[in-house]
N, C-alpha and C positions, 0 to 999 in steps of 0.2 A: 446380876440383877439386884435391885435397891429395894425394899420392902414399899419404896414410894409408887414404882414402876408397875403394874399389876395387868399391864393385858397378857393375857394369857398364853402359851407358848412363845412367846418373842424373845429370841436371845441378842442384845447385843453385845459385836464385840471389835474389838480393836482391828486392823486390816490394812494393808499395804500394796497397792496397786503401781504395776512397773509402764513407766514413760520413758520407752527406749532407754531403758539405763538409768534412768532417775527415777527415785523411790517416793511414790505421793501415801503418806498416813492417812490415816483417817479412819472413820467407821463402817459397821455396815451392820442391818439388819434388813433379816432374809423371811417370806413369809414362809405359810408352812404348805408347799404347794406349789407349782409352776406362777412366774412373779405376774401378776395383769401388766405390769409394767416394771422401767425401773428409776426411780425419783435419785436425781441428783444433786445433793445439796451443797451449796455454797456458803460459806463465809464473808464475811466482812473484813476491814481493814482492823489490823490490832488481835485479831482474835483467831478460836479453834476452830476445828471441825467439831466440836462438843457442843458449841453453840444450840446445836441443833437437837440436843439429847439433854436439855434440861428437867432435873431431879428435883426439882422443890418441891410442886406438886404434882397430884395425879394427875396422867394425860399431858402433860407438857411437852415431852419429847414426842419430835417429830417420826423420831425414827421408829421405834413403837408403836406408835398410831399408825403410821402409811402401812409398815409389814403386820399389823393386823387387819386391815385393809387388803392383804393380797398384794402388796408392792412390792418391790425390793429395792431397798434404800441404803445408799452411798452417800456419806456426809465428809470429804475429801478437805485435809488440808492446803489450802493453794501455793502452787509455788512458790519457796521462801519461806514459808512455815513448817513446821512438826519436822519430818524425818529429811525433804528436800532443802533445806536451811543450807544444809553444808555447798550442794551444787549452784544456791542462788545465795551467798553470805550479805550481797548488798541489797537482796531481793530481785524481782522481774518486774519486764513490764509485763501491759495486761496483752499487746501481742506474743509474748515467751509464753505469758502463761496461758494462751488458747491451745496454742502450739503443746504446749503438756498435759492439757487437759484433754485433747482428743486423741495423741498417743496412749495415754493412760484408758479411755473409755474404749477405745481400740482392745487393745490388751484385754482389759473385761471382758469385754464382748466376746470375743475368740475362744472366752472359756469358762462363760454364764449364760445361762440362760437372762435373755432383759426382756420378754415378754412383748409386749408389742410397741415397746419402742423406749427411749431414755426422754425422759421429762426434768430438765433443768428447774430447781426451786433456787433461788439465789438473794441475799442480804447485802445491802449498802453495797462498799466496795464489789462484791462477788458479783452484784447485781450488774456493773461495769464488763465483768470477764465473761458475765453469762451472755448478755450482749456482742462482746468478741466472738466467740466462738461459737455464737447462731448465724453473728454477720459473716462468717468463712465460708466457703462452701459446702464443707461437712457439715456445715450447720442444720444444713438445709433436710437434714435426717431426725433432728427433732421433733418428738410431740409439741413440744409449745413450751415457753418458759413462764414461768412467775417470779416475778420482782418485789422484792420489801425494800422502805429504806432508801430510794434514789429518784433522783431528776434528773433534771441536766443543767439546773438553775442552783448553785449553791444558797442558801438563806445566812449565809455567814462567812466572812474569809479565809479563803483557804490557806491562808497563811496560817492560819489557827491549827492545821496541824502538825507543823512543828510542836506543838503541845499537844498533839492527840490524845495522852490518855492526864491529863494534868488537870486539876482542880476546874478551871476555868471551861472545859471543855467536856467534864463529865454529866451535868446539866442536859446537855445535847446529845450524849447515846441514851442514858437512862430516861431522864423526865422525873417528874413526882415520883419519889419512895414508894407510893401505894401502888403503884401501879405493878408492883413484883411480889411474889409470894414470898413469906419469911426465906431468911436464909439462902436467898438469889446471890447476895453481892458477895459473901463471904465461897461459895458453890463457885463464884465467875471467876473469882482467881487465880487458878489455873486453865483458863482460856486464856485471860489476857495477856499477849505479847506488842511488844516495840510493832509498830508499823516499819517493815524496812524504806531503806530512803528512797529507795528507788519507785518505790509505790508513792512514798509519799511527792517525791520530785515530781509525779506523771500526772498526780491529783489536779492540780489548779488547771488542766487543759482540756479535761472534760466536755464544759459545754463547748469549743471547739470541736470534739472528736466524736460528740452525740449524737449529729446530723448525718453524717456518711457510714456510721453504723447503722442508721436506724433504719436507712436507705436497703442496708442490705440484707436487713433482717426478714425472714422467707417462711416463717412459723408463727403460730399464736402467740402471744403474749400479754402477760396480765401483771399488772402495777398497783400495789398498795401502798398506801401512806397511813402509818400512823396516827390517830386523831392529834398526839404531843409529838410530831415528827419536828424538829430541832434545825438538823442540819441541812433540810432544801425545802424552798417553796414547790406548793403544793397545789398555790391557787389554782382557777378554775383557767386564765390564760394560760398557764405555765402549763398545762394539761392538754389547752388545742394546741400550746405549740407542738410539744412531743407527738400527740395524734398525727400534726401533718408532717410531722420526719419521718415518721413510722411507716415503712412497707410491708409491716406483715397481715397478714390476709385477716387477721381478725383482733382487736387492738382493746384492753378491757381495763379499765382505771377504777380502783375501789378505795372506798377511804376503811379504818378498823378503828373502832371506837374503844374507849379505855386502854391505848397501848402509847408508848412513849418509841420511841429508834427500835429499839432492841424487843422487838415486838418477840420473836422466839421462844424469850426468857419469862417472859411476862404473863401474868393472870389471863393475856387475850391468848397466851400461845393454842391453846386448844382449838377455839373458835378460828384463830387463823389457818392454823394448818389444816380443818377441814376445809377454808375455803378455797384454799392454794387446792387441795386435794379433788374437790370437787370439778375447779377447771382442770385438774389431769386428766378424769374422767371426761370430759366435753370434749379434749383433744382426742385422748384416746379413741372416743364413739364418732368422731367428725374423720379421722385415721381410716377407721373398719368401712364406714359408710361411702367413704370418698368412690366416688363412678371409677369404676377399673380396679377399684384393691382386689387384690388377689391374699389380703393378708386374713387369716385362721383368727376372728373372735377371739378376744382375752378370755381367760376364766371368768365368769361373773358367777 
C-alpha cells in the first residue's frame, strides 16, 4: 500500500488466476467480510491490469474503493498481456479471449467466495471482450456490465492504430493534460504495452461485429463516454443506434464530465467508479428481487 491509498483495511495485491492451463495476472482486492459481489475489471488495448489501481491521487483506484465497499475486485490482464503473453505471442482474438475469460472466472468461482454474482466493469478495447463474453451463453450469469470508452462508431481511422501509442494518437486516450492528477503519465508507464497485432488486425471490424453481439447480450448494461472521449462518436444518433442493437433487458448511456478516454486514471476516476459501482448495486438489488430468486441477500 502507497501512503496515497488510504481506505482503510484494503490490501491490494498481485494474483494469478488459471484458464485451463493458461495463466491470466492481474490484481485483486478482497473486502473485509463475505464479498456483496465480485467486480471484474477489464482493460483496454495497450495497457494493464493496473489501469484500474491508479496511485496519483486519493480514491482513484478502483480496486480500493469497490473492496471498501464490500466487493471483491479482479482487475485481470487479458489474453496477450502480463503473464498469458508467452501462450498468445501474437496476441487473441476477442472470441479466444471470452473463451479465457470464463475458464478463468470458472476457476475463481470454484474456490471464492463471489457473492451474489460477478459484475463485468470494462475500458475501451475490454469494453469489446466484456460484450463477447456476456453475448456467450455463460454470459447470461452476469449481474450486468459497465462500459467506458467504446461505441461501435469509430470517430477516427482505425488505421491509426498501427500507431497506437505514437505521438499523433496520444491526444486521443489522454485529452488535456489537466484533466490527470500530477504524476499520472510518468505512474502510466509501466501499464503501457504494444497493442498485439492480432488485436489490433480485429480492430477495424467492429462496427461490423457490434450488431450480432448486442443482439445477444442477456444482462444490464451501462455505457459511458467521457465528456473529451477522442476515439468514438458519441452523438445522441450513434446512442439510438446502439440502443436498437441492444437486447439486454435494461440498457443505460451516461456521459462523465471533466474526463478525457482514460477516464480510470483521471481526476473523474472517483466520481466514475462510484457511478459504474452504483449500477452494480441496481443489478445486484434487481438479481435479489427478481420473482422466483431463490438467492440469500448480499451483505448490506
Amino acid at each position: 500500500m502507497t501512503p496515497t491509498d488510504t481506505t482503510p483495511g484494503v490490501r491490494v495485491r498481485e494474483t494469478v488466476l488459471d484458464a485451463d492451463g493458461i495463466p491470466l495476472s492481474g490484481l485483486i482486492a478482497l473486502p473485509d467480510g463475505p464479498p456483496r459481489a465480485t467486480v471484474v475489471a477489464i482493460h483496454g488495448g495497450g495497457m494493464r491490469a493496473g489501469y484500474f489501481h491508479g496511485l496519483s491521487h486519493c480514491g482513484q483506484s478502483l480496486l480500493t474503493l469497490a473492496a471498501g465497499l464490500g466487493y471483491a475486485v479482479l482487475a485481470v490482464d487479458r489474453p496477450g498481456y502480463g503473464m498469458s503473453e508467452p501462450n498468445f505471442p501474437q496476441g487473441a482474438t476477442l472470441s479466444e479471449q471470452s473463451h479465457v475469460l470464463h475458464a478463468a472466472l470458472a476457476s475463481y468461482a470454484s474456490e471464492h467466495d463471489t457473492g451474489g454474482g460477478v459484475f463485468l466493469m470494462a475500458h475501451s478495447y475490454g469494453g469489446k471482450l466484456a460484450l463477447h463474453a456476456a453475448a456467450d451463453p455463460r454470459g447470461a450469469a452476469f449481474l450486468g456490465l459497465d462500459i467506458s470508452g467504446i461505441s461501435h462508431r469509430y470517430a477516427v481511422d482505425p488505421a491509426r492504430l498501427d500507431d497506437f501509442h505514437g505521438v499523433k494518437t496520444w491526444p486521443l486516450h489522454w485529452g488535456r493534460l489537466g484533466l490527470y492528477p500530477p504524476g499520472t503519465f510518468s505512474a502510466a508507464k509501466p501499464l503501457v504495452t504494444p497493442m498485439p497485432p492480432r488485436e489490433a488486425q480485429e480492430a477495424p471490424r467492429w462496427a461490423q461485429a457490434f450488431p450480432g453481439l448486442a443482439a445477444r447480450v442477456r444482462v444490464p448494461v451501462r455505457f459511458t463516454f467521457a465528456e473529451h472521449e477522442g476515439w468514438w462518436h458519441h452523438d445522441e444518433e450513434t446512442i439510438a443506434s446502439m440502443r436498437a442493437h441492444l437486447a439486454a433487458p435494461r440498457v443505460v448511456f451516461d456521459r462523465q464530465p471533466n474526463a478525457g478516454h482514460n477516464i480510470s486514471l483521471g481526476w473523474a476516476a472517483r466520481t466514475y467508479h462510484l457511478r459504474a459501482l452504483a449500477f452494480a448495486e441496481e443489478c445486484l438489488l434487481a438479481r435479489e428481487l427478481a420473482p422466483g430468486a431463490r438467492r440469500t441477500p448480499s451483505p448490506r
